[in-house]
C-alpha positions as CSV (number, residue, x, y, z in Angstrom):
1,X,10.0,5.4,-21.3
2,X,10.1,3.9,-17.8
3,X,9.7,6.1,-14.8
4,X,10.5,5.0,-11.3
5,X,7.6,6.0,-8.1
6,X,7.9,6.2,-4.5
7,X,5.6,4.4,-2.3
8,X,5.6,2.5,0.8
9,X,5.7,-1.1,1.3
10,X,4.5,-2.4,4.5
11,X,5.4,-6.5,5.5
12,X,5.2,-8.2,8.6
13,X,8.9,-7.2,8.9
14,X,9.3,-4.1,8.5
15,X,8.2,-0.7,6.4
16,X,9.7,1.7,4.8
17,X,10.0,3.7,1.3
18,X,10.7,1.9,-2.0
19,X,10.9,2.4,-5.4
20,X,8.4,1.6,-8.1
21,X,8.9,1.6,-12.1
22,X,6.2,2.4,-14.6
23,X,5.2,5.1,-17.2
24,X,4.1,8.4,-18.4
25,X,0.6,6.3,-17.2
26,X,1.5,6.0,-14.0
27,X,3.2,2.4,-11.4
28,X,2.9,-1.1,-13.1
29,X,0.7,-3.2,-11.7
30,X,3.3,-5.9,-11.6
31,X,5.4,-3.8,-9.7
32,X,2.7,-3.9,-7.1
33,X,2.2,-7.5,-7.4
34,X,5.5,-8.2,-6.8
35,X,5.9,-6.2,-3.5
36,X,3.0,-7.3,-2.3
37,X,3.2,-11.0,-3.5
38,X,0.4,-11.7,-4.6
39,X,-1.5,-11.5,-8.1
40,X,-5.0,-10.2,-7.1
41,X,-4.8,-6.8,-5.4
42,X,-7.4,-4.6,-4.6
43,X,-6.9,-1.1,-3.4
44,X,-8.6,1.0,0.0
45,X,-8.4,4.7,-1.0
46,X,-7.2,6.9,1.7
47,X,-7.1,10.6,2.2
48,X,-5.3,13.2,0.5
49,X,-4.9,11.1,-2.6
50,X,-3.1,8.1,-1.0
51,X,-4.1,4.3,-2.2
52,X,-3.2,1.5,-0.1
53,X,-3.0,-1.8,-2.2
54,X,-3.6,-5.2,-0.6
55,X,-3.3,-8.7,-1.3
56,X,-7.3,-9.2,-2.4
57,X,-7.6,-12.6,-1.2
58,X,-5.2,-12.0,2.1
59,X,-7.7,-13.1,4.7
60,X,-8.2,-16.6,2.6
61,X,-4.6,-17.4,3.2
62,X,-3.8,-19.0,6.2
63,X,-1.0,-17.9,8.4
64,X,-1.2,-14.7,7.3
65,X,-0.4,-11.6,9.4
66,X,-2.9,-9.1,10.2
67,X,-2.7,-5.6,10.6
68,X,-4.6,-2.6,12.2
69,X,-4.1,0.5,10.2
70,X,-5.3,3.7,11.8
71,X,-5.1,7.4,10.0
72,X,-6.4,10.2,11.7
73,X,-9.9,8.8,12.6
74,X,-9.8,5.9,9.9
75,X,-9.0,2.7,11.1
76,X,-8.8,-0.8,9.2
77,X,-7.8,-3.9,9.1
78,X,-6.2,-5.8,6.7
79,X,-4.1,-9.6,6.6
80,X,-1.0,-9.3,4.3
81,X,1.3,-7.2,2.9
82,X,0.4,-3.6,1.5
83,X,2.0,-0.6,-0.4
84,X,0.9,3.1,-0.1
85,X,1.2,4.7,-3.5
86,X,-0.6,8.4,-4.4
87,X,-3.3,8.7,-7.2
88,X,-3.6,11.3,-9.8
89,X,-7.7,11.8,-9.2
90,X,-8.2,10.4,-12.2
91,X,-8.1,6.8,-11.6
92,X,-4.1,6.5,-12.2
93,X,-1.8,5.4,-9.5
94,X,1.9,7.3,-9.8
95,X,4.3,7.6,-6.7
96,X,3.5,9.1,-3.3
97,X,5.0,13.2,-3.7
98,X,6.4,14.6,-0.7
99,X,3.5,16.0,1.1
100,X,2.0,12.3,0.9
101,X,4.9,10.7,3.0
102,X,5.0,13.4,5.5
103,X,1.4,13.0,6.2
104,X,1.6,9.4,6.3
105,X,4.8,9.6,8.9
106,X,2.7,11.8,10.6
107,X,-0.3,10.2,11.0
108,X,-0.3,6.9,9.6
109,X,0.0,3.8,12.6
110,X,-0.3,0.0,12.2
111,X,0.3,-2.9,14.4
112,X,-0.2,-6.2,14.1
113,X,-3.3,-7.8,15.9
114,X,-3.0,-11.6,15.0
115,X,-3.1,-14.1,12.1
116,X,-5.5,-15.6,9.8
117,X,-6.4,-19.3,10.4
């Protein structure tokens, strides 16, 4: 039975919360691909359980925006699209539970800082 996730998407133009199906085993990764646009992601784990999933091959992809994403005293950065999604500790992504997005409204800040050539 399909179950829908919250994460956070996060494009050149704009952010914001969307919604994610997938199972009792957590998102699918075609979900993911599809928001992100790509089909080779890899993922940068982040505090409190949060996963940010990237377009793997971003940087090789000319014209592509980068980003600076800073957390608290965590800072990276990263060319393409990403989405924020929470992890059940056990090596399953599922959706981001309310505590997650707070802490990411909270602390979470990006900016673009050029392109890729």
């Amino acid at each position: 039975m399909d179950a829908v996730y919250r994460g956070i998407v996060v494009t050149v133009e704009d952010s914001g919360i969307v919604s994610l199906f997938g199972n009792e085993e957590g998102v699918h990764l075609s979900e993911m691909q599809d928001l992100i646009g790509t089909d080779i992601v890899t993922v940068v784990s982040l505090k409190n359980n949060i996963d940010m999933w990237v377009d793997d091959e971003g940087l090789l992809k000319s014209g592509n925006f980068v980003n600076r994403y800073i957390i608290e005293d965590f800072q990276i950065d990263l060319a393409g699209n990403a989405i924020l999604l929470g992890n059940d500790g056990n090596g399953g992504t599922v959706g981001l539970n309310e505590e997650q997005v707070e802490y990411l409204v909270e602390n979470l800040r990006f900016g673009l800082v050029g392109f890729t050539r």
